[in-house]
Residue, then its C-alpha position, 0 to 999 in steps of 0.5 A: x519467105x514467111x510461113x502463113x499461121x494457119x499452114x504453119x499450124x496444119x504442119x507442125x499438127x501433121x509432125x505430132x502425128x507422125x511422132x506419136x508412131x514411135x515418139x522417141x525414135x521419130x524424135x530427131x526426124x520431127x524436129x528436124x522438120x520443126x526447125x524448117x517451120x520455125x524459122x529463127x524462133x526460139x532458135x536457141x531453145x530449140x537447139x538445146x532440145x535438139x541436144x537433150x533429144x540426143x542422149x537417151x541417158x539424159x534425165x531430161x530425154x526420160x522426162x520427155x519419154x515420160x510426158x510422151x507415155x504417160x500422158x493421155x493422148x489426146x491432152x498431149x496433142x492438145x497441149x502440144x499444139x496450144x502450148x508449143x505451136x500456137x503460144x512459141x512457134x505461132x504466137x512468139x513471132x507476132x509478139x515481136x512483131x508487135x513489140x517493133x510496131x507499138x514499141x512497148x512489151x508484148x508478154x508471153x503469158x499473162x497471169x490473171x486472179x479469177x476471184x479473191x476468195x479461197x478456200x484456205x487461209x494460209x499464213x503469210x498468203x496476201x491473197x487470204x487478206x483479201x477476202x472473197x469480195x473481189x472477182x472479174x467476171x466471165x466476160x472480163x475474163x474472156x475479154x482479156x484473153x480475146x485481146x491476149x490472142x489478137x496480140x499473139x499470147x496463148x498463155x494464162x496462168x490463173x493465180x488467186x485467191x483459189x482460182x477453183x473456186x470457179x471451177x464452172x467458169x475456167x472449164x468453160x473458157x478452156x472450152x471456149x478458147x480452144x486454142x490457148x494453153x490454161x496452167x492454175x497454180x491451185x491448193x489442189x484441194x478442189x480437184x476431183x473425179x468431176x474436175x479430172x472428167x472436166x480436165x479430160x474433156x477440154x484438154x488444155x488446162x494444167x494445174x501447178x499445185x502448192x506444197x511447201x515441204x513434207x506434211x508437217x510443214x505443209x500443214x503448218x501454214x496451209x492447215x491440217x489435213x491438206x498435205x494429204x488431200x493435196x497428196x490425194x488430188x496428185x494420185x487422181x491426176x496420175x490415175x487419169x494421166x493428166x499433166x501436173x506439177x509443182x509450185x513451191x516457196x523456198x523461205x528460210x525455214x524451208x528451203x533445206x527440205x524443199x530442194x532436198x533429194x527425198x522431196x524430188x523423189x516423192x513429187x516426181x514418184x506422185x506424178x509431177x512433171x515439173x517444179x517452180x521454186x519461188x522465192x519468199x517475197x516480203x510482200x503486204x503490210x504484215x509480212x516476215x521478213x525474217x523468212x527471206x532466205x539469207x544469202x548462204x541459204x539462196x546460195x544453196x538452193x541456188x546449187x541444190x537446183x542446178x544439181x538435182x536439174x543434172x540428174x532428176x527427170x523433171x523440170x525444174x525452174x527456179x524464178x530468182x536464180x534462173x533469171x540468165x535464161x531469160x535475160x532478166x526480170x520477166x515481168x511489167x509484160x516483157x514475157x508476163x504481167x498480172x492482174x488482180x481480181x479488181x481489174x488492176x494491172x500489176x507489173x508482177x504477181x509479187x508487185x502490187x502497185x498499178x497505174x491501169x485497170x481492165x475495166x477502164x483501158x484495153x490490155x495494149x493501152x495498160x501495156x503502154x502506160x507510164x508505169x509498164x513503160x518505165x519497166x520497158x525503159x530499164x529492163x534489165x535491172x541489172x547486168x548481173x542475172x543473180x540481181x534480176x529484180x526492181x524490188x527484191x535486189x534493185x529496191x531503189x529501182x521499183x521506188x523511183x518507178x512508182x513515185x514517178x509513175x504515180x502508181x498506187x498500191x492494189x492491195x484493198x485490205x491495206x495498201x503497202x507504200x513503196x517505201x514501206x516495202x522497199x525498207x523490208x528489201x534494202x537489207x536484204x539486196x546489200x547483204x545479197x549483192x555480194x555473194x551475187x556478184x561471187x556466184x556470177x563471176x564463178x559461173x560467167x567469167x568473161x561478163x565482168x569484162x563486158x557487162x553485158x549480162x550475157x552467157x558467157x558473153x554468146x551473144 
């Protein structure tokens, strides 16, 4: 029999309850009663969690110690109930369900820009090429999320452009959309004793802060200075115990540093709970190619992560590499899609090329435009989930996409043809794809018999 929303919802707030008594030793109990409300969903990430909350010498059963001790109380509940009932266990079986009716992607979250503008001008960031001309409105804002929530997504992810540079307007959608979960990745150079009140009082916003390294490199690209006031807005969030973490791009001048033990201690010694490492990506007219990672240096991040995931209590998800976890490439709205702050619907926050706008159709009709369709259609890219991207790994794939869409570029600076970027990515995938498929064979043996792409052929 399905579980009504509402009773599922009234339940799995009564289990928080009872596991905010003695969290760690509840833990086992509590989920055992998750598991009856949740029915198949997300099966199996929640039979790893039921793993992890097993062994109390796992890194990831102290991360979970922490978040629970260390985070104010009411943000907790909060974010468990919009971020772990209503976004995965209330929101994902309507997505599939409405994936069946409209036969389309459903995401998971959708990522937004507020505004163009930010207070920084870091090199090799599009979004300073854009200037702070383009914003959507609070209303079309608030539109897009209405939307998002009638087809079961509680998750918005701000980029930018500074998305605090409307620091007024997202607290006050995080206020208005009570239910939903709100992460930004931010410079963090706005967050201040106001914003961190702000933050307390609504409870369900998140940032993900930037840092490219240490201060020297830091400050390199974003400007003098900041790495210590990034450093300073970290030491505020940990004083008021609230949530955040870490958005990094690993390059190759970088990527030593960023993956490196000394870095893991000092975001985790600074508060953070999480790191997404982000690869550099080629991205606008005036981009260095010269700064993707050669093969041998993705291949150490590569191992470096999954070696510091064994044993550092934070979580950490690299979003090229850890593309088996998923099934693939995330974007074109089968678990997220973007859109700019001129309305346009982006595939991805690294594609920039749409054939919709916000202000033109609603968030279900751009959902099944030629252009999201046609990532529909060929998801995934490649069996092997070391090759997951149309662009970076599979460039003939997001050419052949936008020609036949008849996409165009969102860039309003200076628009990039597809042709132009695939060139930068040609080079970089034929000199990849063997070490991918080496890698892959190491850790997946049995999927070069089958093709099927799968974990060790699981499923």
């Amino acid at each position: 029999m399905k579980i009504p929303d509402s009773i599922k919802r009234y339940g799995l707030t009564k289990v928080f309850d009872y596991l905010d008594k003695d969290p760690m030793n509840n833990m086992n109990k509590v989920m055992d009663l998750v598991n009856k409300f949740a029915g198949d969903t997300l099966a199996p990430q929640r039979a790893m969690f039921d793993k992890v909350i097993s062994d109390p010498e796992s890194c990831w059963y102290q991360l979970i110690e922490k978040v629970w001790t260390q985070t104010d109380p009411d943000v907790l509940k909060t974010i468990f109930t919009n971020f772990f009932i209503n976004a995965n266990l209330v929101g994902w079986p309507k997505q599939e369900e409405l994936r069946k009716k409209y036969n389309c992607n459903i995401p998971w979250a959708i990522l937004l820009d507020p505004t163009s503008a930010c207070n920084l001008h870091c090199t090799g960031c599009w979004a300073a090429e854009y200037g702070n001309k383009l914003n959507l409105t609070f209303d079309e804002i608030d539109s897009i999320i209405t939307q998002g929530k009638e087809l079961g997504i509680y998750l918005y992810i701000y980029t930018g452009g500074e998305p605090l540079v409307r620091k007024k307007d997202i607290i006050a959608l995080c206020e208005k959309h009570s239910d939903a979960a709100f992460l930004s990745f931010t410079n963090a150079t706005l967050i201040d004793e106001e914003f961190c009140q702000d933050m307390l009082r609504v409870k369900n916003f998140v940032p993900a802060i930037s840092l490219e390294g240490f201060e020297e490199a830091n400050d390199s690209r974003r400007g003098e200075g900041v790495y210590q006031k990034v450093t300073n807005a970290m030491a505020l969030l940990k004083s008021h115990r609230l949530p955040f973490g870490i958005s990094t791009c690993y390059t190759s001048v970088n990527y030593k540093d960023i993956t490196s033990e000394e870095f893991y201690n000092k975001i985790i010694d600074l508060g953070a709970y999480f790191i997404w490492f982000f690869h550099y990506m080629p991205v606008g007219n005036d981009a260095a190619p010269e700064l993707m990672p050669k093969p041998e240096q993705r291949t150490e991040v590569y191992r470096r992560i999954r070696e510091m995931r064994s044993r550092k209590g934070i979580f950490a998800m690299d979003f090229q590499n850890d593309a088996e976890y998923v099934g693939g490439c995330i974007a074109g709205g089968r678990r997220y899609l973007h859109i700019n702050a001129n309305g346009d619907v982006d595939p991805c926050v690294f594609i920039h090329y749409s054939d919709s706008n916000i202000r033109e159709k609603s968030l279900l009709e751009c959902l099944q435009s030629p252009l999201f369709m046609a990532y529909h259609d060929g998801q995934p890219f490649n069996d092997n989930m070391l090759r997951p991207c149309p662009m970076l790994e599979n460039p003939e794939k997001i050419r052949k996409i936008v020609n036949e869409t008849g996409a165009h570029s969102t860039d309003p600076q200076s628009p990039e043809t597809v042709e132009h970027l695939t060139d930068k990515t040609i080079p970089y995938a034929e000199n990849w794809t063997p070490m991918a498929e080496k890698l892959w064979e190491e850790s997946h043996p049995s999927c070069s018999s089958c093709g099927c792409g799968c974990s060790g052929c699981g499923e």
